[in-house]
N, C-alpha and C positions, 0 to 999 in steps of 0.2 A: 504493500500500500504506500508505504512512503516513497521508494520508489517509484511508482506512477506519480506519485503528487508532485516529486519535482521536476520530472519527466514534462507534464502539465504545466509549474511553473516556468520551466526554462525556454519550451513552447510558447508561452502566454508572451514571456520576456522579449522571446525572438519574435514573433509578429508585434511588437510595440516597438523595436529597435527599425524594424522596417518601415513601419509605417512613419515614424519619425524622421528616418534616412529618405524615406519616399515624399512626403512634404517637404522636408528642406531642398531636394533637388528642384521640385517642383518652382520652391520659392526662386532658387537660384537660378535657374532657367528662364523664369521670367523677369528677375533683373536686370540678368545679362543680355536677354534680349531687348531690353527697353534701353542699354547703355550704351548698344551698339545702331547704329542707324541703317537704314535700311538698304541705302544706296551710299553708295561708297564711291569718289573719284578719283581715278588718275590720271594722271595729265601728261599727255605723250610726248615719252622723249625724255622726263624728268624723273629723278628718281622719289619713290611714296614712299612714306614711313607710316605706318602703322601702330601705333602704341596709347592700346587703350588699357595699357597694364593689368590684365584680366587673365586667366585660369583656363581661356579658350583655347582649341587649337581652330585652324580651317585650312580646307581644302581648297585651294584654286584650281578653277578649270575655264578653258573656253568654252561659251555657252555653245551648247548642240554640237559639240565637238568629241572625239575620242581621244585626244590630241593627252601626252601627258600631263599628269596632275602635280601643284607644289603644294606641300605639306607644310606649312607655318604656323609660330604661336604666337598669340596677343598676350603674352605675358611677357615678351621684350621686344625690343625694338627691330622689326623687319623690313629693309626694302626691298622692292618689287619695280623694274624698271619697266615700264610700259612703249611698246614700241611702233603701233601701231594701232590704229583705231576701233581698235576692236570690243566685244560685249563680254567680261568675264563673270562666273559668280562666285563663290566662296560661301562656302557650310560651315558652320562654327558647330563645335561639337565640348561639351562641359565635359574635362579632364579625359578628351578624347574620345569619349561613350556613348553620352546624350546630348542626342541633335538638340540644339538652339535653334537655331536660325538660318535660311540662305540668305545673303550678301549682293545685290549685286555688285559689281563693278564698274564701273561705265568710265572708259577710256575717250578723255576728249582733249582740245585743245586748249594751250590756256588764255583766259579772255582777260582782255584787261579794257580799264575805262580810265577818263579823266577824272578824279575828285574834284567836288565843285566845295561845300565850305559857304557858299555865299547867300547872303539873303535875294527873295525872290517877295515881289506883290504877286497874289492869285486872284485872279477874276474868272467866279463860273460863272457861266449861262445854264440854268436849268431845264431842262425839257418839260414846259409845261409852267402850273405851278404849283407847291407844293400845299398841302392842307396843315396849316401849324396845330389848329383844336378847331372842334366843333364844337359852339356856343348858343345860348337864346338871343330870340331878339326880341324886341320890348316893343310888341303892338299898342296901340289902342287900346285893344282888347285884354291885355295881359302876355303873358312870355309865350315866345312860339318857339320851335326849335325846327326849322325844314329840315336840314340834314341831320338829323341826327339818325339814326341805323341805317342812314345811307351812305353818309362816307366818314372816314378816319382819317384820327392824326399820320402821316406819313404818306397819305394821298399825292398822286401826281394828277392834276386835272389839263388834259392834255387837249382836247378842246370843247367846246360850248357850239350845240346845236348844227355840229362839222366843221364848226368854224376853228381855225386854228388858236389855241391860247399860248403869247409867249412872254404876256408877263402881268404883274397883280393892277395896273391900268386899263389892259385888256379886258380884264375878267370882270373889273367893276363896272366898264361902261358895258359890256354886255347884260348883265344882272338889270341897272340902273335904269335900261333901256326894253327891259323882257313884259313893261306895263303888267306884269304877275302871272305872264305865261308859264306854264311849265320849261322847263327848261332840261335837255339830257346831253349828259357831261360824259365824254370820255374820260375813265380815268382806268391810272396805272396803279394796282396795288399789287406789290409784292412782285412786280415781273410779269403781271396780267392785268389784261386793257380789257374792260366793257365798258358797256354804256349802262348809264341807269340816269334815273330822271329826278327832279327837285322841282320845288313851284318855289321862288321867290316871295317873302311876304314883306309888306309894307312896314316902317316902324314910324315911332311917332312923329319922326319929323317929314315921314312922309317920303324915307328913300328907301327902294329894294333891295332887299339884303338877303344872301344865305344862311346867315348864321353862322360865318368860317372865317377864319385868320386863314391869311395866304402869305409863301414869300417866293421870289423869285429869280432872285441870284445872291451868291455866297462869294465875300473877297475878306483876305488875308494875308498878314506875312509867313513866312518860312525858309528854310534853307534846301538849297539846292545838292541833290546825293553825286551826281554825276553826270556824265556825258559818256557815249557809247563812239564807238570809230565810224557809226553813220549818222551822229549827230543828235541820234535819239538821247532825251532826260529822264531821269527819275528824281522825285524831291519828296520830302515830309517824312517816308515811311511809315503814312499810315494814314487812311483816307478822312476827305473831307465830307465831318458830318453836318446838320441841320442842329443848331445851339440848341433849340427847344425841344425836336422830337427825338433827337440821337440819332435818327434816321441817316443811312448815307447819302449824300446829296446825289442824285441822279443828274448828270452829265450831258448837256446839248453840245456845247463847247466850252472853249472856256482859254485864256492869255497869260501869258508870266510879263511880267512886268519892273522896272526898274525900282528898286526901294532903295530909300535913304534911314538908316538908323536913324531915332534921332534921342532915343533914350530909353535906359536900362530900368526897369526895377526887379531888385534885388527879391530870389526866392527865398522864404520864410515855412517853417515849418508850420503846414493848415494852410497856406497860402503863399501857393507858385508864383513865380515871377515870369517878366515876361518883356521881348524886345517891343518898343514903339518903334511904329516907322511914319514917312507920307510916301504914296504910291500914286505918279500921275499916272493917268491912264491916258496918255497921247499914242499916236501913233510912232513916234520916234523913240518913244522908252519902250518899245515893244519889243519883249527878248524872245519867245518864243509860243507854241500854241500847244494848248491839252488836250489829248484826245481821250483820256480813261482817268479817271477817279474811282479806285477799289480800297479794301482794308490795309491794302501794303502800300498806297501813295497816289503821288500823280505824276501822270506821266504822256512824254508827247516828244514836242520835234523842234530842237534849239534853231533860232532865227541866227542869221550871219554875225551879228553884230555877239551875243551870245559864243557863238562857234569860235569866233577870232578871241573872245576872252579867254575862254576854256583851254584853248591851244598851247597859252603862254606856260600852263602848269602840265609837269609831267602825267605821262600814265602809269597808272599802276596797275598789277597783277590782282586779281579777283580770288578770294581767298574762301576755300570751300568749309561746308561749317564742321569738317570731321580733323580741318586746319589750326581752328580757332583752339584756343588756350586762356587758361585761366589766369592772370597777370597784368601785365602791364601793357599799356597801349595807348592810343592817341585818338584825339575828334579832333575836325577839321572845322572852325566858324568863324565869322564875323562879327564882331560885337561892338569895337570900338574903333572901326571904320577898314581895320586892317582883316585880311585871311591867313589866319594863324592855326599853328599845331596845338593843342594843349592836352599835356597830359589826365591819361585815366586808366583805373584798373577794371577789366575787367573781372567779376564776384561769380556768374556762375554762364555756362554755357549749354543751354538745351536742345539737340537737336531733334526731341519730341515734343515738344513743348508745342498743347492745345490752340495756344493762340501764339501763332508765329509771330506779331511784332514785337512780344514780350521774350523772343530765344535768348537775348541777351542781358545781362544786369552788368551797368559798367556803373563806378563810381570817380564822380571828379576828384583828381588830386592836384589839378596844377594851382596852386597858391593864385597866380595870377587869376585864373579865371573865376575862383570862389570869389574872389575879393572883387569881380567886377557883376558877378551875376549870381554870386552864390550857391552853384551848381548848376543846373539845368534848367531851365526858362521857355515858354511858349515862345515858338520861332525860332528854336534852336532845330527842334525837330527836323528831318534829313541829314543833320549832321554826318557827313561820313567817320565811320570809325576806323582804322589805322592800326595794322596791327602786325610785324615782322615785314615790314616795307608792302602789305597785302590791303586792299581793300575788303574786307569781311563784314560792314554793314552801315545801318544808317542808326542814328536816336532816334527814338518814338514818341517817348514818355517818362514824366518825372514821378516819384513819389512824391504825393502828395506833402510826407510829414516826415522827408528828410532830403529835400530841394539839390543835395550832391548825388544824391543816387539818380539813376534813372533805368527803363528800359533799351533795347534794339532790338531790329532787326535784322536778317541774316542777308546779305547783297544780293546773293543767289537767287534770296525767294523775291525780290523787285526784280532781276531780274527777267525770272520766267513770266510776268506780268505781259 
C-alpha cells in the first residue's frame, strides 16, 4: 500500500511539474513572439545584425526555395549579408524545440530622405462640411430639434438638394433660402454617403435653421518630417483632427504654407506648451500641396521653392524599426528661428505597439531646448528623430504631465502612407 501511495504521489508530482513546464513554455513563446517582429529587413549589399539577445534559435531559408538553410541564434550577435533582392523567412524555434514564430525577411534597398526640422502653416479644404453637434432651435413655438436622429456629430454634408456644399456660407444660404422646404443632404458618415432629408424650421427671429454647428476648413502650425528623392512630404506624424468632434478631418485638398515663429510658450506639467506662429496664405509663400490626411500625418508634393530649401540639407539613411535602440538620439526643429539638432533619449521602443504613432517614447535632454520650450510643444510635432546618422521617425505627442517626455512615430510606417 505504501508503495502505491507514493507511486501515486510521484505521478500526481510529475503531471504538476508538466503542467507547470507546459504553461511556462507557453508563456514564453508568447513573449518571445511578441518581442520579435514580424517582418524583418535587410538591406542589400549591407551587412544585418540581428541581436535581440533572446534564447531563440532560426532557421533561414529562401522563400519556396530548396536552396540551403543557415542555422543562427538571437542570443548573440549574427550577421547575414544580403545580396540580392530577394524574399527570405526565418523560424524561430524556443531552445531549438518549440516553434515560435516564422520571420519574414524582406531584402530591399536602402531608402533614404531629406530631414526637414522646419515649421510649416497647414490649410485644409474639407470635403463638404462637417457636423460639429446637433442642437435645438428656439421657435415661436418652443425648442425644435430637425436633425436630430438624422444626422451626427462627425457628419460630412457633402451636398444640399444635389447641389454641391463647399463650405459653412454655402450651407447657410441654402437653409436660409429653403422658405421651410424639406431639404435632402448628402452626407458622408463613416466612409458612406446617403441621402436623407430635414425640413428647416423657423426660429424667433425669423431665420431657417437646422439645428447644426458646421465647420469647414482646419489650418495650423507644425513641422515638416521630410522630403523623399521625388519631392514627395510627410509632416506632423499624426493626422489632422476636428478640435470638437476628435473626428479626423476628411481631406478635399489642402497647402503648406510659409510660417514665421513668433513665440514660445513654455510646457508645464497639466499644460503643454506650444509654438505661435503668423501664416500668410499668398500665393508666393506657397511651399507645397496635401493630398492625404490619415493617423500617421500629412502628406503631398513639395513646391520648387520648398525643393530648393530641402536640397541644401543632407540625406539620410531611413532607419528600420528592428534598427532602432534604446538611448541616445536627436530631433531635428525650429524654434528660435534656426534648424537645429537637439539632443534626446530614447525610453522605450515598440514595434507592436496598438497604436503606431505612440512606437516610440523619447525624452528631451538637451538643456538648451528644455530651457526654450521645456520639452515638447504643439508644432513640434513631425519633428524628425535622428538616431546613428539614421532617420527612424517623427514626434507625435507630448505627455501631458511631464512636457520633456513625448511620443513617435516609426518613418517607415509614414512612409508606407
Amino acid at each position: 500500500m505504501k508503495k502505491e501511495l507514493w507511486i501515486k504521489r510521484i505521478f500526481v508530482f510529475w503531471l504538476g511539474l508538466t503542467a507547470v513546464f507546459s504553461s511556462l513554455c507557453c508563456f514564453a513563446i508568447q513573449y518571445y513572439s511578441d518581442a520579435v517582429p514580424d517582418t524583418l529587413h535587410v538591406t542589400s549589399g549591407e551587412i544585418q545584425t540581428f541581436d535581440y539577445d533572446l534564447p531563440l534559435t532560426g532557421t533561414i531559408q529562401l522563400k519556396e526555395s530548396d536552396a540551403d538553410s543557415m542555422v543562427v541564434s538571437l542570443g548573440q550577435t549574427v550577421q547575414l549579408v544580403a545580396e540580392n533582392l530577394a524574399e527570405y523567412e526565418m523560424e524561430l524555434k524556443l531552445l531549438g524545440i518549440f516553434s515560435v514564430k516564422t520571420v519574414s525577411l524582406e531584402v530591399v534597398d536602402r531608402t533614404y530622405v531629406i530631414p526637414g526640422g522646419i515649421p510649416i502653416g497647414i490649410y485644409i479644404e474639407t470635403e463638404g462640411v462637417m457636423v460639429v453637434s446637433v442642437e435645438a432651435v428656439e421657435t415661436a413655438s418652443g425648442s425644435v430639434s430637425p436633425a436630430e436622429y438624422v444626422l451626427q456629430t462627425g457628419d460630412y454634408i457633402l451636398a444640399v438638394n444635389g447641389e454641391a456644399v463647399d463650405s459653412k456660407s454655402d450651407m447657410v444660404s441654402i437653409v436660409e433660402k429653403s422658405g421651410g422646404e424639406s431639404l435632402i443632404l448628402t452626407v458622408n458618415r463613416n466612409n458612406q454617403v446617403f441621402d436623407t432629408k430635414v425640413t428647416p424650421v423657423r426660429n424667433k427671429e425669423g431665420e431657417y435653421q437646422l439645428g447644426i454647428w458646421i465647420r469647414d476648413n482646419a489650418q495650423g502650425i507644425g513641422t515638416l518630417t521630410y522630403m523623399d528623392e521625388l519631392g514627395s512630404f510627410g509632416a506632423l506624424g499624426h493626422g489632422i483632427h476636428d478640435s470638437d468632434t476628435g473626428e479626423i478631418v476628411h481631406l478635399e485638398q489642402g497647402s503648406l504654407y510659409e510660417t514665421e515663429i513668433l513665440a514660445v510658450k513654455k510646457g508645464e506639467s497639466g499644460s503643454p506648451g506650444e509654438l505661435t506662429g503668423v501664416i500668410e496664405y499668398r500665393a508666393d509663400q506657397l511651399l507645397g500641396d496635401i493630398y492625404q490626411n490619415n493617423e500617421y500625418g500629412i502628406f503631398g508634393s513639395c513646391h520648387t521653392a520648398l525643393r530648393s530649401r530641402m536640397t541644401q540639407w543632407e540625406s539620410l539613411a531611413v532607419g528600420y524599426p528592428e534598427e532602432v535602440d534604446t538611448g541616445a538620439a536627436q530631433i531635428i526643429c525650429t524654434v528660435d528661428g534656426e534648424r537645429r539638432f537637439y539632443d534626446v533619449e530614447i525610453t522605450a521602443v515598440r514595434t507592436d505597439a496598438s497604436e503606431q504613432n505612440k512606437a516610440l517614447e523619447i525624452t528631451v535632454t538637451d538643456p538648451e531646448l528644455l530651457e526654450l520650450t521645456g520639452g515638447i510643444v504643439q508644432g513640434l510635432s513631425g519633428s524628425p528623430i535622428i538616431q546613428d546618422d539614421k532617420v527612424i521617425g517623427a514626434v507625435t505627442h507630448v505627455f501631458v504631465n511631464a512636457p520633456q517626455k513625448g511620443y513617435g512615430v516609426f518613418l517607415t510606417t509614414m512612409l508606407e502612407q
